[in-house]
N, C-alpha and C positions, 0 to 999 in steps of 0.2 A: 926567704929562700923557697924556690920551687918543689915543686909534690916532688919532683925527677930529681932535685941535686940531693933533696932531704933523702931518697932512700940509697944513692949510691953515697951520702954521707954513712949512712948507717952501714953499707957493705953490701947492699940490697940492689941485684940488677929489676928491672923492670919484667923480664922475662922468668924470673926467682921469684918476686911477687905474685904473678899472674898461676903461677905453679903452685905456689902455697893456699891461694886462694882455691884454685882447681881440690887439693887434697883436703881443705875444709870440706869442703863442698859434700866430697863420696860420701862420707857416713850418713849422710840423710837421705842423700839418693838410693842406698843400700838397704836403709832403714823404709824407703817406701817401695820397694821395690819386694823386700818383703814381707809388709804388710797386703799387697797387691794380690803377693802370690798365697798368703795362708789363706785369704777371701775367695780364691779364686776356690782353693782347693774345698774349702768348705761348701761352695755354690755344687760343687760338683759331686759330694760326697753326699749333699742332702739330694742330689738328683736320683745317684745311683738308688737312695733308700725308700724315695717314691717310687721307680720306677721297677724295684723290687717287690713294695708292699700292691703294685696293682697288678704283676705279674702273678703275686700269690693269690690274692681275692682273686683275677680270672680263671685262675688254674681251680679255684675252689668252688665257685659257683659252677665252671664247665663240668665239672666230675661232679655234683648234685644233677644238676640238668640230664645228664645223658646217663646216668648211675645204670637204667638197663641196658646199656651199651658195651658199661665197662666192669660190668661185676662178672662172676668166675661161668656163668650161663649167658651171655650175650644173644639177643633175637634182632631179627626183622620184623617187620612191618607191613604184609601184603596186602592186596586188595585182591578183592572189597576188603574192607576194612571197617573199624571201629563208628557207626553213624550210618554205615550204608544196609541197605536190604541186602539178608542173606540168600543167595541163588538157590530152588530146591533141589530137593536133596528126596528121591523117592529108590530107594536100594533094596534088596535083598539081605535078611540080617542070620546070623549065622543061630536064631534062635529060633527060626522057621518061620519066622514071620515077614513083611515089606515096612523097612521103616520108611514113614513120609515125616516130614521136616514139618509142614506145613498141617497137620496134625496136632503138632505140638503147641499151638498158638497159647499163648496164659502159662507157658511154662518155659525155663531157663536152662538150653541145652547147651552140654560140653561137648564140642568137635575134634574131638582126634584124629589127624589125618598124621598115617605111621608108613612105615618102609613095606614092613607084612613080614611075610614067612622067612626070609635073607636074616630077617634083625630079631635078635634074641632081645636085645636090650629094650627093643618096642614094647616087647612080650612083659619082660620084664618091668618097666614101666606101668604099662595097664593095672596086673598084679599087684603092684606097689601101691596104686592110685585106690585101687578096691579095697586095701587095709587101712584107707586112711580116710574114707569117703565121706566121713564125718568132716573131716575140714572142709572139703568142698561144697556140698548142701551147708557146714553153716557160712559161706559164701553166698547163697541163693538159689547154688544149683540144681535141679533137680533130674535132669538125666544127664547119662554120660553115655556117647557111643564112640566106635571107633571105624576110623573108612580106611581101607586099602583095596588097591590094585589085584591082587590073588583071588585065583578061583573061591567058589562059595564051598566049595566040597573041600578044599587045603584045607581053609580058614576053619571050616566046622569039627575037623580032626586035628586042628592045633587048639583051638580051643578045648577041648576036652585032652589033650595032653597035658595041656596047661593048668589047666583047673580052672579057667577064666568064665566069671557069668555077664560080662559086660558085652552086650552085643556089638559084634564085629560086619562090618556092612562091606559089602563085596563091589567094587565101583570096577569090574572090568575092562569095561570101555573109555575110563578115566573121563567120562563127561562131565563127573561132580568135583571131582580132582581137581580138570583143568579149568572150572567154572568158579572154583575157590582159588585156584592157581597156586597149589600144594604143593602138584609136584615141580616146580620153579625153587624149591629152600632145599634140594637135600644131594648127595655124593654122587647120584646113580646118572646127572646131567637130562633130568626130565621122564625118565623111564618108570620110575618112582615115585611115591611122597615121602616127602624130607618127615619133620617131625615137627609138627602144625597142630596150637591150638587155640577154637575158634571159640567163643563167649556169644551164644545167640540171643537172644533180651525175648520174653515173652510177646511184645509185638513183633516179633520177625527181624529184626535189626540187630547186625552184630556189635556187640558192646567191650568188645576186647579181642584181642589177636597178640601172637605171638609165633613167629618161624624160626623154631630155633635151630634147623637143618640143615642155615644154608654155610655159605662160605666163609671165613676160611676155618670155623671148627668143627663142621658138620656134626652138630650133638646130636646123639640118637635117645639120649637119658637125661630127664634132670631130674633129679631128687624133687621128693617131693614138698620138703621144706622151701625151697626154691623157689617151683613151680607157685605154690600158693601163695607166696608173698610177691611174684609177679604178676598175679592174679588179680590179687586185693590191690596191690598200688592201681592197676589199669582200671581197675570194677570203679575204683574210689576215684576219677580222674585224674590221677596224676602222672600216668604216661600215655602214650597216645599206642 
């Protein structure tokens, strides 16, 4: 008897057969279908978790790297700058005497370039730095002076209102200023110095800088814990 009479013997069209066969079939089709898909999902799940764990390493080295950028005193960078020859610097000082830069050769000068007479908090600063002088000499430094823009006669009657014995250098003419290019970090759009401090190295060459005057926080103050731990990381090469 033929394949054909044997299944319409049994009650079996040909068309009932091929159907039955069809519904064998899904559950394996089903079954690979989702093996397929729990593979896929895991290809994708392990993706997300690489591409997570390299988004955290970048975000974690970038905030090391640039840590003076993004900590709560944020500065710039001007020029001259860290490596290059310091421009002179030959002023009238509010202690009666003409500081010359170039004088100082064999020795490790601090440049403060401040707002002046407008900024309490310059004033303020200075004052601060003098109670704490001891951290900075044991840094290496051994003088500290301040420049601004204001008459030599203001500056010498705020300094004794002040109580201040760090000599204050009277840059009028702004030729040391814009020679350090100071006043470019601070609120006043060049009229001014921001609040700039220069690291001169005993041969002449600046060995650290920092402007921290300029945009968009205009700081007129940093503490002085701050200030010398931005000091030291630069002195020690680790920021530029």
């Amino acid at each position: 008897m033929s394949t054909e009479k044997q299944k319409k013997a049994n009650g079996m069209t040909p068309k009932r057969a091929k159907s039955q066969r069809s519904h064998r079939k899904q559950p394996h089709r089903m079954s690979r279908s989702l093996r397929t898909g729990v593979k896929a999902g895991m290809i994708i799940g392990v993706a997300v978790i690489v591409l997570g764990l390299i988004y955290f390493l970048n975000n974690v080295n970038g905030s090391s790297a640039n840590s003076s950028q993004t900590n709560q005193y944020p500065f710039q960078v001007g020029s001259p700058g860290p490596g290059e020859q310091a421009p002179a610097i030959e002023l009238q000082s509010t202690n009666g005497s003409t500081f010359d830069l170039a004088s100082l050769r064999g020795k490790t000068v601090l440049l403060f370039f401040q707002e002046g007479l407008s900024c309490q908090p310059c004033w303020d600063q200075i004052k601060d730095m003098e109670s704490n002088m001891k951290q900075f000499q044991a840094l290496g430094i051994d003088r500290v002076v301040s420049i601004t823009t204001d008459p030599l006669d203001a500056l010498k009657q705020k300094v004794a209102d002040e109580g201040i014995s760090t000599p204050i250098l009277s840059d009028e003419s702004f030729s040391v200023s814009q020679a350090y290019h100071a006043n470019q970090y601070g609120m006043m759009d060049g009229s001014r110095d921001g609040h700039t401090f220069i690291v001169v190295g005993p041969d002449g060459r600046i060995r650290w800088r920092a402007d921290y005057g300029g945009a968009p926080n205009y700081t007129m103050y940093v503490p002085v814990p701050s200030l010398i731990a931005d000091m030291r990381e630069g002195l020690n090469g680790r920021s530029s």
